[in-house]
C-alpha positions as CSV (number, residue, x, y, z in Angstrom):
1,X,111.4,121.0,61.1
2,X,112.8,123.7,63.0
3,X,116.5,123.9,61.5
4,X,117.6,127.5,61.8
5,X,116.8,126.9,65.9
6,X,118.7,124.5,66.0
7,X,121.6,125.8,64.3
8,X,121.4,128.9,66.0
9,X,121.6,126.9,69.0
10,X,124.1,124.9,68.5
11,X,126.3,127.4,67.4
12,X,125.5,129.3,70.7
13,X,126.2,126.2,72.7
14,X,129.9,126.0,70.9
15,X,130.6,129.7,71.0
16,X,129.7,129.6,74.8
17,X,132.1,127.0,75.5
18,X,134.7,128.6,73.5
19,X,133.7,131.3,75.8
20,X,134.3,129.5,79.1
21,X,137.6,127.9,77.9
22,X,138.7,131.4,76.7
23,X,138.1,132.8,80.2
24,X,139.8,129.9,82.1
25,X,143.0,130.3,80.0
26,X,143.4,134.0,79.4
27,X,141.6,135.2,83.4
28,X,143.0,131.8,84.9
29,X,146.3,132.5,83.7
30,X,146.6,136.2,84.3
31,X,145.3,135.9,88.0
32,X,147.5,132.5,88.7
33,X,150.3,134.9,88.0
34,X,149.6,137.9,89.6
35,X,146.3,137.6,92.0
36,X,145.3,135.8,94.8
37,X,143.9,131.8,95.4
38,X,140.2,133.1,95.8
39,X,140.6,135.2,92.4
40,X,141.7,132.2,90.6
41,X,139.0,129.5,92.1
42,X,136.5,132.4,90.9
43,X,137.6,132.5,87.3
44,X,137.6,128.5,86.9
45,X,134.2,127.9,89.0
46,X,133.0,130.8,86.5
47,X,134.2,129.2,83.3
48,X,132.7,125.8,84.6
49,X,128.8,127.5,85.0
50,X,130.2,129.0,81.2
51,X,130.6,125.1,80.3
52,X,127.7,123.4,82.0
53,X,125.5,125.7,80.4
54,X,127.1,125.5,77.1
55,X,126.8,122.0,76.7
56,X,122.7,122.8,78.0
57,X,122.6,124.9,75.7
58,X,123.6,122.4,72.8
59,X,121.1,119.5,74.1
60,X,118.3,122.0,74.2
61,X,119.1,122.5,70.7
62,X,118.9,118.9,69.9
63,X,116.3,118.1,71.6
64,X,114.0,121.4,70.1
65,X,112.7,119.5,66.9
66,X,110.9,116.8,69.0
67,X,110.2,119.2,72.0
68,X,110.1,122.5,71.0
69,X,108.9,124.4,73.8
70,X,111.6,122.1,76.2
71,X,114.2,122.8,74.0
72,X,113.5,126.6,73.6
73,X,113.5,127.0,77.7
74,X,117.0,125.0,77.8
75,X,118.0,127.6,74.8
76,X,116.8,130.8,77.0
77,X,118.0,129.5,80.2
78,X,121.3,129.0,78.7
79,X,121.2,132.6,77.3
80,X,120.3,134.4,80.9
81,X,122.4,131.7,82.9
82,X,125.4,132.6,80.8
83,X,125.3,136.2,81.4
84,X,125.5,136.4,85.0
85,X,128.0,133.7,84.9
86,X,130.2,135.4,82.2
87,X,128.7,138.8,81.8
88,X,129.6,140.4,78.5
89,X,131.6,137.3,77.6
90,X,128.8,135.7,76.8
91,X,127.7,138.6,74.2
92,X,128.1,136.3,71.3
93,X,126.4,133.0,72.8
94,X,123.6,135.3,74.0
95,X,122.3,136.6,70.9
96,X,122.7,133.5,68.9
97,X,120.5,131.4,72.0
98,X,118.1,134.6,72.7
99,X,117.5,133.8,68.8
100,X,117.5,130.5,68.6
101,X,115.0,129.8,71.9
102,X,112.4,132.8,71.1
103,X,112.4,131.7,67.2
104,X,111.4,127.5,68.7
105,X,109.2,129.2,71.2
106,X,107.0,131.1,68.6
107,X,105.9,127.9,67.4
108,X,103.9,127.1,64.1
């Protein structure tokens, strides 16, 4: 039973999320006000990657007591993915799945 991958990853997976929400309200907001169209369709296209691999993320988690070494890749995928989509956003989301994905890839 791999239980502490799993939690790390889906804790990851919901701190990413949080993540990509964060950025569309406070980045979405700030450059609806006071930037341009192409600024603003940026930001939200960004925060969606930040959700899509969020929820990843969260099924590789899952999925990582039957499948370990599938759910390990979604894990670290989800951890690389999320920092060229969010860069240091991600910070959080990236330790916890770094974690989480080299800890189920290890194996027993």
């Amino acid at each position: 039973m791999r239980t502490i991958e799993m939690i790390l990853g889906i804790l990851g997976g919901a701190f990413g999320i949080i993540s990509a929400f964060g950025t569309a309200i406070i980045f979405g907001g700030f450059f609806e006000t006071y930037g341009t169209s192409e600024m603003v369709e940026e930001v939200y296209s960004r925060s969606a990657g930040g959700l899509l691999l969020g929820i990843i993320a969260i099924v590789g988690a899952v999925t990582v007591n039957k499948w370990s070494k599938f759910g390990s890749g979604l894990m670290l995928l989800s951890a690389i993915g999320g920092l060229f989509v969010l860069g240091l956003l991600w910070g959080l989301p990236f330790v916890l799945l770094l974690t989480g994905g080299l800890l189920a890839l290890r194996g027993k």
